[in-house]
C-alpha positions in Angstrom: 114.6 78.3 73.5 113.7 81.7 71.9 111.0 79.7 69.1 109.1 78.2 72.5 109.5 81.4 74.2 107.8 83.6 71.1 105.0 80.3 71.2 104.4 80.6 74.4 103.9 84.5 73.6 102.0 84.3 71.0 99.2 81.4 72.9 99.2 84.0 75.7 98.2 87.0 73.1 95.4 84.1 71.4 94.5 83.6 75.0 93.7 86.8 75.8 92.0 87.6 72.7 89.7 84.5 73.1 88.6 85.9 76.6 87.4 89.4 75.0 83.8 89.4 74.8 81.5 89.6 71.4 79.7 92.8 71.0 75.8 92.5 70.7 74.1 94.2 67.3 72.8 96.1 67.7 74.7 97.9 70.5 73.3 100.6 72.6 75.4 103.3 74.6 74.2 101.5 77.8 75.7 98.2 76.7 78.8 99.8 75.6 79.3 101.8 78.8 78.6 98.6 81.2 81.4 96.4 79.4 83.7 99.5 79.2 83.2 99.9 83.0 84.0 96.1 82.9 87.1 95.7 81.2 89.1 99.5 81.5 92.8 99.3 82.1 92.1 102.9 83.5 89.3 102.0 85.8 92.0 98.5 87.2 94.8 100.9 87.5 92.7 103.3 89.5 92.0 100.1 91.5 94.9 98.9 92.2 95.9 102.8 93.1 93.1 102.4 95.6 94.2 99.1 97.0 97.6 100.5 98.1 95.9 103.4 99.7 93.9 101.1 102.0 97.0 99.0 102.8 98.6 102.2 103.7 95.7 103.1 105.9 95.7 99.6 107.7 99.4 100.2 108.3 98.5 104.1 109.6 95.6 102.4 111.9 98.1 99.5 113.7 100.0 101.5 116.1 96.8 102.9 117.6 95.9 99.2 118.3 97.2 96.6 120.8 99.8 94.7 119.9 100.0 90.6 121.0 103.1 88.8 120.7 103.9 85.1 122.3 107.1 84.2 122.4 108.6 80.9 123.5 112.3 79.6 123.8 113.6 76.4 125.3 117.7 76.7 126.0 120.6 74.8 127.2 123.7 76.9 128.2 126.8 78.0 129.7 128.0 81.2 130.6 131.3 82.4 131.6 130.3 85.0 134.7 134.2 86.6 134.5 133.0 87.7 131.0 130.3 89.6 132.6 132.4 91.3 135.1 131.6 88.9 137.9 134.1 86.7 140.1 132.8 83.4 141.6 135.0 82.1 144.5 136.2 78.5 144.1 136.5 79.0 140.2 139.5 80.0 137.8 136.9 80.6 135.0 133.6 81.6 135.9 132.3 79.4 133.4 129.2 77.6 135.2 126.5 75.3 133.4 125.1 73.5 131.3 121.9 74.7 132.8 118.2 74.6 131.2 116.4 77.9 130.5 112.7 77.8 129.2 110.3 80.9 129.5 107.2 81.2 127.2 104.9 84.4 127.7 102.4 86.6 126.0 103.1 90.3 125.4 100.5 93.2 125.3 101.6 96.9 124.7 99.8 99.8 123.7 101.7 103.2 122.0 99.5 106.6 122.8 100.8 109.1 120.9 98.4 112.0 119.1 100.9 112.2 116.5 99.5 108.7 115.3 96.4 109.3 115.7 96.7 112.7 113.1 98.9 110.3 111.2 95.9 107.4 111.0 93.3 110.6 110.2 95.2 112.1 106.8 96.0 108.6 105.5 92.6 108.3 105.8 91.7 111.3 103.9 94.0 109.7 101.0 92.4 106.3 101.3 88.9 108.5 100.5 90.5 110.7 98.0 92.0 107.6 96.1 88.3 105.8 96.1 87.1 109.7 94.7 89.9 109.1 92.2 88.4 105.8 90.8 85.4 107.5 90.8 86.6 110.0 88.6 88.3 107.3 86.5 84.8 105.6 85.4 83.6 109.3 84.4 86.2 109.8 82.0 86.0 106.6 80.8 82.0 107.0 80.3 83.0 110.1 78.5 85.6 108.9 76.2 82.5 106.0 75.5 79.9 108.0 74.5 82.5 110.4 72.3 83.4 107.6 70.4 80.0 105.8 70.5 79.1 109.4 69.3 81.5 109.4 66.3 80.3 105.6 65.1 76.7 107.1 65.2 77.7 110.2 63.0 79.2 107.8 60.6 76.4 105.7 60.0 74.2 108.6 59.8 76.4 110.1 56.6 76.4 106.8 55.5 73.1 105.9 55.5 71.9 109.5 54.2 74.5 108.8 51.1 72.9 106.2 50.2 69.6 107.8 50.0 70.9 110.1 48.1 72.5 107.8 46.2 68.8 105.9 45.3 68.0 109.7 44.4 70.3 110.0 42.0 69.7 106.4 40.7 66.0 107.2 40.3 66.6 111.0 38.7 69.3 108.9 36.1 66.7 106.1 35.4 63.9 109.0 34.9 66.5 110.8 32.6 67.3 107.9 30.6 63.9 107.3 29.8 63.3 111.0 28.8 65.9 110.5 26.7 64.8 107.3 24.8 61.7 109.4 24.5 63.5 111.8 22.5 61.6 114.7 25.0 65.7 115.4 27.3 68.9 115.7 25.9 72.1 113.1 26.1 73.4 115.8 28.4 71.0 115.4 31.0 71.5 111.6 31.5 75.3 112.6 31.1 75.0 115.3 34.1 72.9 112.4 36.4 75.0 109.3 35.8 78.1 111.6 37.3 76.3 112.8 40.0 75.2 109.7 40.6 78.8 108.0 40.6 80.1 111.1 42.6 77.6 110.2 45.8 78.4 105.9 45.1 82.0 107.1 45.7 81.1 109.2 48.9 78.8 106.6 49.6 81.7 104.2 49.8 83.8 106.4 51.7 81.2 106.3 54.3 80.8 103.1 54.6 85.3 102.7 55.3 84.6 105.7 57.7 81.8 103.7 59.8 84.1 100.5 59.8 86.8 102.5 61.1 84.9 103.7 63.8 83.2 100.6 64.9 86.8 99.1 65.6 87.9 102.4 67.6 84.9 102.0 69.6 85.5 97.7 69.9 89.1 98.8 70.8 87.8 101.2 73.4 86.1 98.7 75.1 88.6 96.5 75.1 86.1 93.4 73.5 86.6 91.6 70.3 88.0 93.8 67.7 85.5 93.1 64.7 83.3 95.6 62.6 80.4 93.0 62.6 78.0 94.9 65.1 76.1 98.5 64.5 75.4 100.9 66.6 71.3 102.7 66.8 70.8 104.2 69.7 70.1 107.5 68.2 68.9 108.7 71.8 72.7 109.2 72.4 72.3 112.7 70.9 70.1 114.1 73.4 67.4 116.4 73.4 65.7 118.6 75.7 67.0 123.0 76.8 70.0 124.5 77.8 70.6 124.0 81.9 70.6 126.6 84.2 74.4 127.7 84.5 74.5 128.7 88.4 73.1 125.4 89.3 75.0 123.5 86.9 78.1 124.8 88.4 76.5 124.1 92.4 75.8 120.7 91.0 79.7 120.1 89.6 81.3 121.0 92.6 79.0 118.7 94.7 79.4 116.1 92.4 82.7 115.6 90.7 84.6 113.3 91.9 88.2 114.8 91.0 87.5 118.1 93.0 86.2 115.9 95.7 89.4 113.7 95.7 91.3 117.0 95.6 89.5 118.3 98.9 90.4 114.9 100.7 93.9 115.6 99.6 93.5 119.5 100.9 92.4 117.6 104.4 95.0 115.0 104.2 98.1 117.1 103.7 96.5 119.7 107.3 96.5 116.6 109.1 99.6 115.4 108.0 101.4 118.6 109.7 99.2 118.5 112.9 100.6 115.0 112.8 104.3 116.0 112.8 103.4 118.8 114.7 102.2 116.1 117.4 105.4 114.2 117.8 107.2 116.8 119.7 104.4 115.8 122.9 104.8 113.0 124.7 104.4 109.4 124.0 103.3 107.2 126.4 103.4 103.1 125.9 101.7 100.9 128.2 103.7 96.9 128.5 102.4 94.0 130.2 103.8 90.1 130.0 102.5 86.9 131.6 103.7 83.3 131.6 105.6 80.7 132.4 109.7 80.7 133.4 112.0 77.6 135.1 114.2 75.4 133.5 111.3 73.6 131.1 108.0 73.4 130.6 107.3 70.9 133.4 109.6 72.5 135.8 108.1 76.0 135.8 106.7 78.8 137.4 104.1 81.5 136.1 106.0 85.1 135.9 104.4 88.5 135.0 105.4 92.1 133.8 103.6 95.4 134.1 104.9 98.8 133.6 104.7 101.8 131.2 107.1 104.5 129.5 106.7 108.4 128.7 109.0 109.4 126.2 109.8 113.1 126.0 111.3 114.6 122.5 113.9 117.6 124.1 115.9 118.4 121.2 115.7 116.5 117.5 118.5 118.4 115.7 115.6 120.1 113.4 114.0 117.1 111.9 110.4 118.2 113.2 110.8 121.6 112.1 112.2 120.3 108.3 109.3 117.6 108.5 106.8 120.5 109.7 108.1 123.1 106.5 108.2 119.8 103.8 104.5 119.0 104.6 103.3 122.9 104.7 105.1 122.9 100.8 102.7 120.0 100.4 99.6 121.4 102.4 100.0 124.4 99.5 100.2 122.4 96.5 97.5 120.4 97.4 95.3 123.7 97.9 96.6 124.8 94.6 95.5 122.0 92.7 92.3 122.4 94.5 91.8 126.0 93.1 93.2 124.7 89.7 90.5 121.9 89.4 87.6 124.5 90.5 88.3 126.9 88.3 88.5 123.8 85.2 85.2 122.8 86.2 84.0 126.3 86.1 85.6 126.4 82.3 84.3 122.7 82.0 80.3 123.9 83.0 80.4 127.5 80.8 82.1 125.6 77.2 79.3 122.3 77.5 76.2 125.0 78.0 77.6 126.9 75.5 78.0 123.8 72.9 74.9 122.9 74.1 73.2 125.9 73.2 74.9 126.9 70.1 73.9 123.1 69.0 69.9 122.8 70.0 69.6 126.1 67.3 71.8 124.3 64.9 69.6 121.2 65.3 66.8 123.1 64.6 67.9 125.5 61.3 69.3 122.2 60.2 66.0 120.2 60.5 64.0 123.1 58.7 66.3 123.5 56.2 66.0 119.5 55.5 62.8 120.2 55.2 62.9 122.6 52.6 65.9 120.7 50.8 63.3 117.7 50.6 60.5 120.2 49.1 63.0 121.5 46.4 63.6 118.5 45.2 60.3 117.4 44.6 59.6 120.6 43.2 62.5 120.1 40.7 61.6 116.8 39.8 58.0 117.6 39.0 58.9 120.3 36.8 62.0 118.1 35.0 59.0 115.1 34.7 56.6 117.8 33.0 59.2 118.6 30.6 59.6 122.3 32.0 63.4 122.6 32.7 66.2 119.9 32.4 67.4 118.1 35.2 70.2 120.4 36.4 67.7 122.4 38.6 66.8 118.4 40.2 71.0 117.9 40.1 71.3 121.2 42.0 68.7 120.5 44.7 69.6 116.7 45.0 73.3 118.2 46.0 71.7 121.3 48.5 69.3 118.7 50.4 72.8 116.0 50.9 74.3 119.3 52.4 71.5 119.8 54.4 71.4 116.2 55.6 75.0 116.6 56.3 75.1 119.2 58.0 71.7 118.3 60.3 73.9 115.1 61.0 77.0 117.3 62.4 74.5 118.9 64.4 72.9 116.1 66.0 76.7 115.0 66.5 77.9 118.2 68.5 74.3 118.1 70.3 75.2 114.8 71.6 79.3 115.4 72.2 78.1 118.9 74.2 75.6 116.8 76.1 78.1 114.1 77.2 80.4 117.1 77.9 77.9 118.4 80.1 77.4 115.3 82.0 81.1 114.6 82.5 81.3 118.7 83.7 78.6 117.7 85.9 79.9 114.7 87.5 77.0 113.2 86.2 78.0 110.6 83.1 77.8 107.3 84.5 74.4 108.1 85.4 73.1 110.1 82.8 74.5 107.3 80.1 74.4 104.1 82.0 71.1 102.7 82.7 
């Protein structure tokens, strides 16, 4: 029983696995943010978190309705009258029947009571604040996308600047061997550019584990086929452009995000809820009516009807209203602190993603200049080693500056990118910024 049980397990886990979809190569950030949106455990379980507010709100709305019932029955009995207190004359018993009873009639009330009303409102407010909530669950999952789309581009950038640097220090070996042949360079120089150029195939390599790794994180992420066999080259994930405007960044967050929205409905949700308790000590008025059809069957009938109404009026509840009143005030405040908590993070949120913005557009750009002169360095080097002025350790030298200046132009365009994505998720605005 246990071997089918584990076989049945382990076609369920093949199953599954067969129905994760194949990643396209290349893949952009817009492809890899529609299938996360697609397949998200995060984005389902805020769903289902949104279903069961709505069924709570249905439930909230039905009392405020009508209500129909039609009910039927169709009996055949005796009853013993002494049991009820009554004597017939003539009997020792009571006990008449068997007589037929039938009655089958349709039944409309109506409950008005502002204390349901208030009730239906603030359910609604949670219904709202859990559809804000799923909107908030597809911006952090947008941002937790292009982070790790982010760190699979960084790696394939090192990766692919290693190995032009490793075809720099393939050429500058080749060049020295020949020098050497020549008799015109020392052993010493080819011995000095065959390490350096093992040293970068050993980074290289390094690299190329680091991408792999990362294309399966980001696979993973999006819950699709876990395989390394894709690349990613949308390098227009990093982002370009100035530093935004801080006061309207931070108008624009608290308009837009969907958490501090969701934490407003729940502000609004948690006042109604006491006006609604507050409510039930008025009245409550319910409105009955019933028609149909009585006798002793359904051929042998008449038709029969009920109308009336009831007030119902709450004189003393032992405390309950006042206990229910003081339990939802404790929740009215936490609510309100959780709303004062979340605007202050997006405040914190806004200021840190300019800031790595900033900070990163200026390292961008003494990165990319000092490339620049890295790349003229080494020809410079290299012309002087050809002409037989110096050896090669001045071309070994500047090979190694210009792969830290690659490097570190790479880690730029990386925090560039991440600040921008941090920026948009601050904002409220990564779905739309990234998905397109």
């Amino acid at each position: 029983m246990g071997r089918v049980c584990v076989l049945l397990m382990l076609a369920t886990t093949f199953a599954a696995a067969a129905d994760q979809p194949n990643l396209p190569s290349p893949l952009t950030l817009a492809e890899a943010l529609n299938i996360a949106l697609q397949n998200s455990t995060n984005i389902r379980t805020a769903l289902a978190q949104l279903e069961q507010a709505s069924g709570q709100y249905e439930q909230s709305r039905s009392p405020l309705l009508p209500q129909l019932d039609i009910k039927a029955h169709q009996d055949y009995l005796t009853v013993n009258l002494a049991g009820l207190g009554l004597l017939v004359p003539g009997t020792t018993t009571g006990k008449i029947g068997p007589f037929a009873s039938m009655d089958a009639r349709a039944f409309v009330t109506q409950e008005i009571s502002l204390s349901s009303i208030r009730g239906w409102q603030s359910s609604r407010s949670r219904q709202e604040s859990s559809r804000l909530l799923l909107d908030n669950a597809r911006e952090l999952v947008a941002l937790r996308v292009v982070a790790t789309y982010l760190d699979a581009l960084k790696a394939k950038a090192s990766r692919d600047s290693l190995l032009a640097q490793t075809k720099l220090a393939d050429d500058l070996y080749r060049l020295t061997r020949s020098r050497v042949n020549q008799g015109v360079a020392a052993e010493l120089d080819a011995n000095r550019a065959m390490q350096q150029s093992n040293s970068l195939l050993q980074q290289r390599q390094e690299a190329e584990h680091s991408y792999v790794d990362a294309k399966l994180n980001l696979a993973n992420l999006l819950q699709a086929r876990v395989t390394a066999d894709f690349d990613v080259a949308d390098e227009a994930a990093y982002g370009t452009g100035t530093t935004p405007d801080r006061s309207s960044a931070l108008q624009t967050a608290l308009a837009s995000r969907a958490d501090y929205q969701s934490a407003e409905a729940n502000v609004k949700a948690a006042e109604l809820q006491i006006r609604s308790i507050k409510a039930t000590r008025l009245p409550t008025l319910t409105l009955r009516a019933s028609d149909g059809q009585s006798g002793f069957t359904p051929v042998h009938n008449v038709n029969t009807y009920d109308v009336g109404g009831s007030i119902e009026f709450p004189i003393f509840t032992g405390g309950r209203i006042r206990g229910e009143v003081q339990e939802a005030e404790g929740a009215l405040r936490e609510a309100q602190a959780a709303l004062d908590a979340n605007r202050e993070q997006i405040e914190a949120d806004v200021q840190a993603a300019i800031s790595g913005i900033q900070w990163a557009l200026l390292e961008v750009e003494t990165s990319a200049s000092n490339v620049k002169l890295s790349r003229q360095e080494v020809a410079f080097t290299r012309s002087r080693f050809s002409q037989g002025i110096a050896d090669n350790t001045e071309v070994v030298n500047a090979q190694d500056r210009l792969q830290k200046a690659d490097d570190a132009q790479i880690r730029a365009q990386y925090a560039l990118g991440l600040a921008r994505a941090n920026f948009a998720r601050a904002t409220g605005a990564a779905q739309q910024t990234y998905r397109k």
